[in-house]
KEZA-384801 format. One record per atom (N, C-alpha, C): x, y, z. Coordinates in pm, whole numbers, plus 50000, padded with zeros to 5 digits. Example, Ala and Ser with C-alpha at 12.3 -4.5 7.8 and 13.67 -1.06 7.14 Angstrom:
! residues 2
513194943150780512304955050780513204967050780512854977550708513674989450714512905000350787
END
This chain:
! residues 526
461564665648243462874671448213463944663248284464644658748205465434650648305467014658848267468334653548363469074655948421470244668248272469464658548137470794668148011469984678948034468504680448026468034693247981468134706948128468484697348252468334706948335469424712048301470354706048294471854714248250471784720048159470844717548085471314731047965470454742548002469404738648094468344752448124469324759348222470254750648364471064759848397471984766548327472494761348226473904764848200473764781148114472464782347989471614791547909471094801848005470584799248138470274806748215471624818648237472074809948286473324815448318474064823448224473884821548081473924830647964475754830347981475924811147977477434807347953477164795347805478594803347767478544788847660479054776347721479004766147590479694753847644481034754847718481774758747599483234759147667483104767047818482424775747836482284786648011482154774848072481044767548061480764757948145481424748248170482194744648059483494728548084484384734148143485194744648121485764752748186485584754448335484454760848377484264759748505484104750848551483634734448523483604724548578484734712048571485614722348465487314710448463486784698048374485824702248269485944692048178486224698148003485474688347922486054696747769484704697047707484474705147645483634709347556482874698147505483514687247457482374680147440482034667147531482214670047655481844662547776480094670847815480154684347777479064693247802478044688847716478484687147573477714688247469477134671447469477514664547540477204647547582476104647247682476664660147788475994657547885474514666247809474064672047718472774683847738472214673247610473204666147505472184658247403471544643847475472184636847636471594628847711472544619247650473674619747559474854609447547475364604347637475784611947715476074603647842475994614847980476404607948121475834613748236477174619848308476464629248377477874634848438478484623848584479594623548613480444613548698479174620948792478654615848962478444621249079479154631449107480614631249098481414641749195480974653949111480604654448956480424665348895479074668348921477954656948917477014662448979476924671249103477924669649200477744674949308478154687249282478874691249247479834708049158478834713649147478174706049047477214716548983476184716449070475624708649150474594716649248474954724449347476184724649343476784731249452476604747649402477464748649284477834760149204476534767149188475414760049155474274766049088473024767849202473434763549332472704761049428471344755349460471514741349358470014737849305470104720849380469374718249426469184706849518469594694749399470214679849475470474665549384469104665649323468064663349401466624660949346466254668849254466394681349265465984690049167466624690549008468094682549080468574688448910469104673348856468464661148987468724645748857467574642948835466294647348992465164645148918464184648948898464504661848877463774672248853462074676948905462384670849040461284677049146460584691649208461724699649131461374715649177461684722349067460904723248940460704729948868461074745848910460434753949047460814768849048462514768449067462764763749066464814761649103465294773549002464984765848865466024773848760464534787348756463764789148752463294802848677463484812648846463414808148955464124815749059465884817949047466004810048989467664813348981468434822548837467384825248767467484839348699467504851748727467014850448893467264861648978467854866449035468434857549174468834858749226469734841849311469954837249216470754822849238472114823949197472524823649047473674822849012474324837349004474004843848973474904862348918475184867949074476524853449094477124862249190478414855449199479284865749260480514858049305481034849949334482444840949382482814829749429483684843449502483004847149641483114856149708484624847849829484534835249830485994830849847487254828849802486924832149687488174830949581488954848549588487734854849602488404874949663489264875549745490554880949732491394886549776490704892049920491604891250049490564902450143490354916650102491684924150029491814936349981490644939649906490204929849833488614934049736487514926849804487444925449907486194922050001486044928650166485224939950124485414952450236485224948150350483944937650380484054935150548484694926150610486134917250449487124909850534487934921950607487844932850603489004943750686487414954650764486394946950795485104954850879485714958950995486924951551075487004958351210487854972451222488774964351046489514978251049488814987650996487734991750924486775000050901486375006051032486005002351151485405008751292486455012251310487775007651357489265018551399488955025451346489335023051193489585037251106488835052951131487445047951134486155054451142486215062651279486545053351408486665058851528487475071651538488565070351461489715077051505489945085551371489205090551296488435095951209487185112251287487215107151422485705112351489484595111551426484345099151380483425093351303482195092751499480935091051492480165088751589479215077851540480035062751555479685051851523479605044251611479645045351701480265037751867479295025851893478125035051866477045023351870476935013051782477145014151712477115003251586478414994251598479164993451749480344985051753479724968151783478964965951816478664951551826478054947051727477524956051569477394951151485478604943351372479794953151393480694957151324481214945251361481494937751504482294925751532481404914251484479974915951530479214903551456479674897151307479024908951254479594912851067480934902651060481864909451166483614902251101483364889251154482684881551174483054864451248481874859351166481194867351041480704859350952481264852250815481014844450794481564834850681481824848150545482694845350452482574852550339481754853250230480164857850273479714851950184478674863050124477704861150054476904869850002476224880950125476064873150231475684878250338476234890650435477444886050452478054895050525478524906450397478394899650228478794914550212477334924050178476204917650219475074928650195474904937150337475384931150421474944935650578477124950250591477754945050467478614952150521478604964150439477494965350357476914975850247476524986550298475554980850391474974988750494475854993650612476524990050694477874994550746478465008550647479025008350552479515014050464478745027350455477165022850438476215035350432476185044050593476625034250701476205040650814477655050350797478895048450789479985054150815480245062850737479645062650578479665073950463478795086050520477755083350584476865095050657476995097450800478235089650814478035095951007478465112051021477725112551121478665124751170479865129251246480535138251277481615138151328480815139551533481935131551592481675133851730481945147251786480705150751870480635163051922482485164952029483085173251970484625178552078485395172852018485735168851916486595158951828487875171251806488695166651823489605180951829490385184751675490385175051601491335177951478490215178751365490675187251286490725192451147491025188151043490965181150954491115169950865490845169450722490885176750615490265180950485490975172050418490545166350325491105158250196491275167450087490415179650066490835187449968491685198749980492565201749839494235206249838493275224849874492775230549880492205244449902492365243550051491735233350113491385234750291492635229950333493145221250252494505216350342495505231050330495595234250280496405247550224496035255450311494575257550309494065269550443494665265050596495155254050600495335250650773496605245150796497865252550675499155254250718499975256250808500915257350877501735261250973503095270850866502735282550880504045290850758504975286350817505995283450800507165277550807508385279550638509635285050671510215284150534511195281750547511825279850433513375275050464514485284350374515195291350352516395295550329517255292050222517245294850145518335288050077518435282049912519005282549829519025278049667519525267149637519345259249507519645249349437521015252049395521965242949444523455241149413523155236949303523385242149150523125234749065524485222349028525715227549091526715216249096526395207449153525745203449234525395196449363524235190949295523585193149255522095189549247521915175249184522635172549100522875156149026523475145049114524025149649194524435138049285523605143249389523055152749429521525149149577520405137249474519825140949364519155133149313519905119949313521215116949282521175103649255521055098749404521785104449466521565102049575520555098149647519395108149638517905101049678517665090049614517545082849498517275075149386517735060849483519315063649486519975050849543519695050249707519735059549767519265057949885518065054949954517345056649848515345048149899515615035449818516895028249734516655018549701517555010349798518485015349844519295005949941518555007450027517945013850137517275013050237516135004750221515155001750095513944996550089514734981450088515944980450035516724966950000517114959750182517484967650228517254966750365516354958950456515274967650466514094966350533513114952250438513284952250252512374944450217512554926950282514084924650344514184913250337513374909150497513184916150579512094910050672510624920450677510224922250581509134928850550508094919150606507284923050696506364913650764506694913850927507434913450921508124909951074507744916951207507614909151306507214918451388508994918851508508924929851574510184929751665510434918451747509284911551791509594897151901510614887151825510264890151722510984881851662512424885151566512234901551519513204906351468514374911451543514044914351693515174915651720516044897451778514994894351856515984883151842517074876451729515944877751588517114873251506518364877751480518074891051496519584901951498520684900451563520164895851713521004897051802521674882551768520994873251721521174856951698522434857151583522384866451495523084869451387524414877051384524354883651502525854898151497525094909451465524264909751408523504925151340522874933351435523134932651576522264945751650523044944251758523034959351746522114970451680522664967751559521144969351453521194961451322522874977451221523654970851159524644977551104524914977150965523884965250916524374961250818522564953150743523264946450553521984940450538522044927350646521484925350575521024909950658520844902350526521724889550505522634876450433522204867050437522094859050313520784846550286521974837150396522884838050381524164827650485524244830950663523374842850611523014844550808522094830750810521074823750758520614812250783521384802150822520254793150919521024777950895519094772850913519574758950902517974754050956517694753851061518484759051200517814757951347517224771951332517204782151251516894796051298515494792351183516004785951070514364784650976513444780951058513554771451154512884763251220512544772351362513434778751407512504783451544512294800551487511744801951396511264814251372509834816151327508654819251356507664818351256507564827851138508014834251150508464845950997509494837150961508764838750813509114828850704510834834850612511544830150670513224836850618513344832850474512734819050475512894810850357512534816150221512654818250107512154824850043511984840850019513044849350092512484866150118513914867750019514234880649971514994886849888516594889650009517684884449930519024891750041519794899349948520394904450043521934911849935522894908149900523214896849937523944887049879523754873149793522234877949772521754863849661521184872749595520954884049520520314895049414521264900649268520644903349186521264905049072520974920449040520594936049151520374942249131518934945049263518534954349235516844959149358516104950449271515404941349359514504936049328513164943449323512184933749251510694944449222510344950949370510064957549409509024961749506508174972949467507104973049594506294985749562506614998349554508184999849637508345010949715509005021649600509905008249486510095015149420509385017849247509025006449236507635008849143507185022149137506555028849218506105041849261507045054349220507915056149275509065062249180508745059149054509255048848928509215047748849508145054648787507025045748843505585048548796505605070048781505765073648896505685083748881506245095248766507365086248768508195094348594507985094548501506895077648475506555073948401505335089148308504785089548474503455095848432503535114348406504445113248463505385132148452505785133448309506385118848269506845119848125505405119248015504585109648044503435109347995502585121847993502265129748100501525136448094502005151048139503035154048193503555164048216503415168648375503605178448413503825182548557502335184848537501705191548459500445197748507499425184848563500185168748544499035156248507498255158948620497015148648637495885152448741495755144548814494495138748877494355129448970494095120148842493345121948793492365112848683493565105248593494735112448537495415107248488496685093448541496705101848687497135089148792496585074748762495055082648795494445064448771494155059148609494345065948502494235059948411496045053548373496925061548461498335051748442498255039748526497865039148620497685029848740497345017048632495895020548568495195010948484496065002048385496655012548344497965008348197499065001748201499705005748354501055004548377501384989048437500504987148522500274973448630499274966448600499914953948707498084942148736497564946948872496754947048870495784945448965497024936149122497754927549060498324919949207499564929249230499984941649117501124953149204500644958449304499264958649356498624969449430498164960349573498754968849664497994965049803496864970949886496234967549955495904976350057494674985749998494534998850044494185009149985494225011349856495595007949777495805007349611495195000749577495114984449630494074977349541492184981249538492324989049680490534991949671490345001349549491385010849547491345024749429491105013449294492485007449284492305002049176491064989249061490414988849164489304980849207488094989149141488054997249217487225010249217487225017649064488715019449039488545023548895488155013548782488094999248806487704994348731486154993948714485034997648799483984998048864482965013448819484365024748727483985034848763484145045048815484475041748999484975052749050485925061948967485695073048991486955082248976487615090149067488685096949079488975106549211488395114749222487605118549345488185112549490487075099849519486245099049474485625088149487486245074349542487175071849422487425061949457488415056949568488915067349646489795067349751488815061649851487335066949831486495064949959485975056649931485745047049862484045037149823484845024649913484355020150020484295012350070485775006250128486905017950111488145016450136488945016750339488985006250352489015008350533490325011950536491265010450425492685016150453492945026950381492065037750370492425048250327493775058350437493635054450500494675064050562495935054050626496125040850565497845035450593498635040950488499925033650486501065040750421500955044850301500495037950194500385033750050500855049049998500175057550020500355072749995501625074450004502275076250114503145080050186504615075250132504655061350064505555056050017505875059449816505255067849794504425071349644505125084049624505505095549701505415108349688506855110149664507915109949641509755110249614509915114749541509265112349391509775116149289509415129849253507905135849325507195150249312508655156749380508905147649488510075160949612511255163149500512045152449440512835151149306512725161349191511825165949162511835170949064511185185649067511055189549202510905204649251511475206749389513235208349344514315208649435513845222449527513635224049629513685239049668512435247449660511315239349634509785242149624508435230049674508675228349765508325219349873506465223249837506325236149845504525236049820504475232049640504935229549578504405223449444504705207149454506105207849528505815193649576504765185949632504255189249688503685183449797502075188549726501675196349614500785196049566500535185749461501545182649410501985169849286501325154949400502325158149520501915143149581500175146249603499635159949661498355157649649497595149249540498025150749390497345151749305497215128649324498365130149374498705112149332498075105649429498085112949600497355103149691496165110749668494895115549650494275116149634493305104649594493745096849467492655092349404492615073349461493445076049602493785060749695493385065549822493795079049872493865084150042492905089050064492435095650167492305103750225492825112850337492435120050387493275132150535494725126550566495165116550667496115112850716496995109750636496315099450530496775091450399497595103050311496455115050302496885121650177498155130650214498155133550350499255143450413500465135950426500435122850460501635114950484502495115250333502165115050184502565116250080503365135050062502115141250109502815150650105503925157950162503585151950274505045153950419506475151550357506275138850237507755131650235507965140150137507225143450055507435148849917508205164349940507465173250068507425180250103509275185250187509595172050247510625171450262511905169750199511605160050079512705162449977512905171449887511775182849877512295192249846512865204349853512785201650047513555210650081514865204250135515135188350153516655183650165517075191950040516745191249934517535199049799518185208749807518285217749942518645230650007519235231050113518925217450191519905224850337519965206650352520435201150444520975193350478520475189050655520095202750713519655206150818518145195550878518685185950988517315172450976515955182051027516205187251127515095196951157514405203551088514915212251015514605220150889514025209850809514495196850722513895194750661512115187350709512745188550843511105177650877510185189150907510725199950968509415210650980509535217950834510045215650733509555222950609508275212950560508655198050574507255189450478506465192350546506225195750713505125193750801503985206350791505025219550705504475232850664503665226350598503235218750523502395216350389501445210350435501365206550527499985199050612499255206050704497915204750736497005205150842497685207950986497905219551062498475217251181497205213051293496465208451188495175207351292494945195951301495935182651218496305169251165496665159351303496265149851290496965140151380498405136651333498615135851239499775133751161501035146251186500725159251170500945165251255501585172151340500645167651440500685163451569501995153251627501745145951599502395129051636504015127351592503925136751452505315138551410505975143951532505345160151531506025171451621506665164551773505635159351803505805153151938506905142151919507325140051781509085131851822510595142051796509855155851722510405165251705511035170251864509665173351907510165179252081510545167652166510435157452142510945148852241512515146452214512595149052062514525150052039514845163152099514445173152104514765184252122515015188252267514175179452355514295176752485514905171052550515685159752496517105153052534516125140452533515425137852506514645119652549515665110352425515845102852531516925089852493516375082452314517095078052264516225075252115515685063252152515725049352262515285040752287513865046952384513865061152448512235061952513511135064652424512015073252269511165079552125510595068552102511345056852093510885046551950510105041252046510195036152166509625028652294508085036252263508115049152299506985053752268505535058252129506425051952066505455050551927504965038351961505745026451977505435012351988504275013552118504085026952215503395021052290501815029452219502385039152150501105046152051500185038651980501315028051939500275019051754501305008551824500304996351805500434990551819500594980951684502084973951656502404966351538502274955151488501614949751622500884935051549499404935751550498954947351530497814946751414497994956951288497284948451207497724954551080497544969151033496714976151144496434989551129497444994851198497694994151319498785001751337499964997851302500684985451246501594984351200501644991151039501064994050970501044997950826500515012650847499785023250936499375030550935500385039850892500015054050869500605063850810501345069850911500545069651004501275080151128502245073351191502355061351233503325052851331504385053751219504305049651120505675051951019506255061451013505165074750932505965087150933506495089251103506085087651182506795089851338508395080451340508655070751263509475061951270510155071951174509955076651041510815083450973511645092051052510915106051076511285113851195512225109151263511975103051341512895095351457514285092451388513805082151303515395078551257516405088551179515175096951106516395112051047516975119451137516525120651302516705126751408518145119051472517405109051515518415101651567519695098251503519695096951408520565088551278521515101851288521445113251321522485125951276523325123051155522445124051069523085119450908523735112650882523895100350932524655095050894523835079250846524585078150693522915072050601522815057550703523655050450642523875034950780523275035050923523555040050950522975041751122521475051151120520685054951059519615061950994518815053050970519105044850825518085029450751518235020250861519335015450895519405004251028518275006451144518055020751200517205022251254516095021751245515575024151096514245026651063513535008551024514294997851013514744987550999514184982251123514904985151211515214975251323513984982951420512974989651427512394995251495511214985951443510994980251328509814973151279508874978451221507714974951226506924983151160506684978851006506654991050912506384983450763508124988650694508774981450756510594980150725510994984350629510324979150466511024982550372510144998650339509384999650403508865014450339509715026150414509785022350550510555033750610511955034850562512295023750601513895022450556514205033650404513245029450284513335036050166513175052050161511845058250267511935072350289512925073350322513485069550460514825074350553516015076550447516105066050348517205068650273517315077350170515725080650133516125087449996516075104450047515925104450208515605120750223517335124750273517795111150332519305114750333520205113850220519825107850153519995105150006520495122749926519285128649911519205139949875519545150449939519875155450076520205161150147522085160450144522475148650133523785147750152524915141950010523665141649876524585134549772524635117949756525025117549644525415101249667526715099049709527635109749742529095104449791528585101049926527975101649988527385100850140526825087850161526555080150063526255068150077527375057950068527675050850152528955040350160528945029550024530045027450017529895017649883529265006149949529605003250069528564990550061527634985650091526635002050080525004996450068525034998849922525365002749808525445000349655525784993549590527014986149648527144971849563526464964949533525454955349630524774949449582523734957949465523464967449471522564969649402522834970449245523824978049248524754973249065524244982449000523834992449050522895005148936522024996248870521124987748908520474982248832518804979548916517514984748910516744985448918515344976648880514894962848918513994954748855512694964248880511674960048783510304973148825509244960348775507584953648794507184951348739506194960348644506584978048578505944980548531505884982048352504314978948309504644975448154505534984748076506244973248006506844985547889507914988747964508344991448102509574995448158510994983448198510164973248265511024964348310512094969648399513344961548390514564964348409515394977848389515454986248447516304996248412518145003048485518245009848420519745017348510519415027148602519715027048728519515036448800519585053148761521065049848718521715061748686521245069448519520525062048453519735061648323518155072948408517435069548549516415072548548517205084748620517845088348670518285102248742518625113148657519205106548541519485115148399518075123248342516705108048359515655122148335514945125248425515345121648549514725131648639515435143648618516895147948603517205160948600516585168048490516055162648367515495161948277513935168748282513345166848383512195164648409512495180248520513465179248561513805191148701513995204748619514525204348465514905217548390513855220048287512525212148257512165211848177510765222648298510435233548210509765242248283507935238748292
END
């Protein structure tokens, strides 16, 4: 057998046509069909590809010395991944260490299995580490909880419901009022996310210096592609170059923060208030690519391609089930049940569900939970202990809130609050910088601190760090709704132009003031 026929026994094995195969090797169809009739020979460098690709020795496949090569490689040779070309988001034990946090602080009783868990992460990406991180997966799907673990934690909407804090709030839907709180929220999670998106990444070592380098801090304002020059490109390692400003934009640029909104109207309009978890993820499927989704979204979304369904797929092998992703999703449920905070916040159940779990799923509901009672009072307290009614008081989430609740309430300075989250979670790792709880604690804070007033509120939630454009966008759209859109200064709206970019299908580009029309739409329709 010499070198055409091994290629065609690999290539048939492999159960690829010609074109699969020229294709994968960067040649043309009939470079293949040359190489398997013995017309002519493949260059070396392609020889080497293909033993590489097919994992079959030079000898074996120019001169055909190991016959078992190809009928072993019907097995277990080729039908597998180019497990380097995966995203880390779709390769579970590139995020294995954040799987043991997660798990730990979970009261997961995995402790022992910590020197496996670091081995695992300092292995190559390869078939290996993801069979050994399979097993990981199996140990943490069956652990048990640690004996004295103090919190209470249910993913499902019955138990979360059972472990409320009653709490209510007072008060009716201005129906005069009610069109400008909505627009208000609408534009105010989009100027604030417009805010925060342009150093999205950033950590404070470096964000505040730039501020202070700039005039902006305490940060007051956006931040201006002409705040650059090249000595600041150059001594910064966060990349300025290339990020979105308010003075080089033609409207809100795409983001996730507000995607989600959209998406969500999308699917209210599609399927109605009653929609489910299941229907979430069959819009998820329809609406986006696979590269709208981060984090946790992309494992769900991953997952549903695979099968999973909710709740499944929140859990199959997901180490960020409980960062923000949820949490930044839930606005439009608070939107469209002004003054009924528990249907709110059951809607956001229905949406983080089929991505979150416990922390994850409460952080969606908290916000949701809160804008629908800004719809009623204006009051920052009130509105943060009305979303917190809708959660677990048995929650770390919580917990962690309350404790910036009583620390405002106690006179602590707003530089010891924020000081003290930063010393909670730590923001240059990616778990505690993206987590659910260090954010929602940053929300809090800045609706506290900020004493309504929208500018000095987003600036804070901004300049504290963290995941910037997500907080910034809650902070704004809960003052947003609480206080109207006259409450927002004209010049966090200018730039924006009532004009909204989205990458979702079929939607594109829209008018702000076009999607508030059917949210009220969506608010009267019973």
């Amino acid at each position: 057998m010499g070198i055409n026929n091994m290629i065609y026994k690999l290539r048939t094995t492999a159960k690829m046509s010609q074109e699969q195969f020229a294709t994968l090797f960067k040649v043309s169809r009939q470079s293949v069909q040359k190489w398997e009739s013995g017309g002519a020979v493949p260059e070396l460098s392609k020889i080497i590809e293909i033993s590489k690709h097919f994992d079959v020795s030079l000898d074996a496949l120019v001169l055909n010395r190991d016959n078992r090569v190809v009928e072993e490689m019907k097995y277990n040779k080729i039908m597998k991944p180019q497990y380097s070309s995966l995203h880390d988001w779709e390769f579970y034990t590139s995020a294995i260490l954040t799987e043991y946090q997660q798990s730990v602080e979970e009261g997961l009783d995995i402790e022992n299995y910590k020197d496996l868990f670091e081995a695992v992460a300092r292995l190559p990406k390869d078939e290996i580490k993801k069979k050994i991180g399979d097993v990981l997966f199996e140990i943490v799907i069956n652990a048990k909880k640690k004996e004295g673990y103090k919190y209470i934690e249910p993913s499902e909407l019955d138990e979360i419901k059972s472990l409320r804090k009653e709490f209510s709030v007072s008060g009716k839907v201005d129906e005069k009022k009610l069109e400008s709180k909505i627009f208000g929220a609408w534009m105010g999670r989009i100027c604030g996310c417009m805010l925060g998106k342009t150093v999205e990444g950033i950590r404070t070592d470096e964000l505040i210096p730039f501020l202070k380098e700039t005039g902006n801090y305490p940060m007051h304002r956006y931040i201006y592609k002409k705040d650059l020059n090249e000595e600041i490109l150059k001594k910064y390692n966060f990349h300025f170059a290339n990020r979105k400003y308010a003075d080089a934009i033609d409207g809100m640029p795409v983001d996730d923060d507000t995607n989600y909104v959209v998406l969500a109207q999308v699917i209210v309009e599609k399927y109605g208030k009653e929609f489910t978890p299941y229907d979430v993820s069959r819009a998820w499927l329809d609406y986006q690519n696979k590269d709208a989704y981060c984090t946790a979204e992309r494992v769900a979304f991953c997952n549903f391609v695979k099968g999973y369904e909710p709740p499944q797929s929140a859990m199959y092998q997901n180490p960020y089930r409980e960062w923000i992703g949820a949490q930044i999703r839930g606005d439009y449920f608070g939107y469209i049940n002004p003054g009924n905070p528990e249907l709110a916040a059951e809607m956001a159940w229905r949406d983080a569900s089929i991505s979150h779990v416990k922390n994850g799923i409460y952080g969606e509901m908290f916000v949701a939970a809160m804008l629908a009672v800004a719809a009623i009072t204006d009051d920052i307290e009130k509105i943060i202990l009305g979303g917190l009614a809708q959660i677990p008081d048995t929650s770390r989430l919580y917990e962690d809130v309350m404790s910036v609740l009583d620390s405002y309430k106690s006179g602590v300075s707003q530089k010891a609050c924020f000081d003290k989250i930063h010393e909670k979670y730590d923001e240059y790792t990616s778990h505690g910088w993206c987590h659910t709880i260090s954010n929602a604690m940053i929300v809090a804070a800045s609706l506290l601190y900020g004493e309504g007033d929208y500018g000095k509120s987003v600036c804070m939630a901004v300049e504290t760090g963290f995941d910037t454009d997500c907080n910034g966008a809650t902070v704004g759209s809960v003052l947003g709704m609480a206080n109207g859109i006259e409450s927002i200064p004209e010049y966090w709206k200018k730039p924006i132009n009532d004009t909204l970019h989205t990458s979702i299908f079929g939607v594109g580009t829209v008018k702000i003031s076009d999607r508030v029309k059917m949210t009220m739409e969506h608010i009267e329709k019973a």
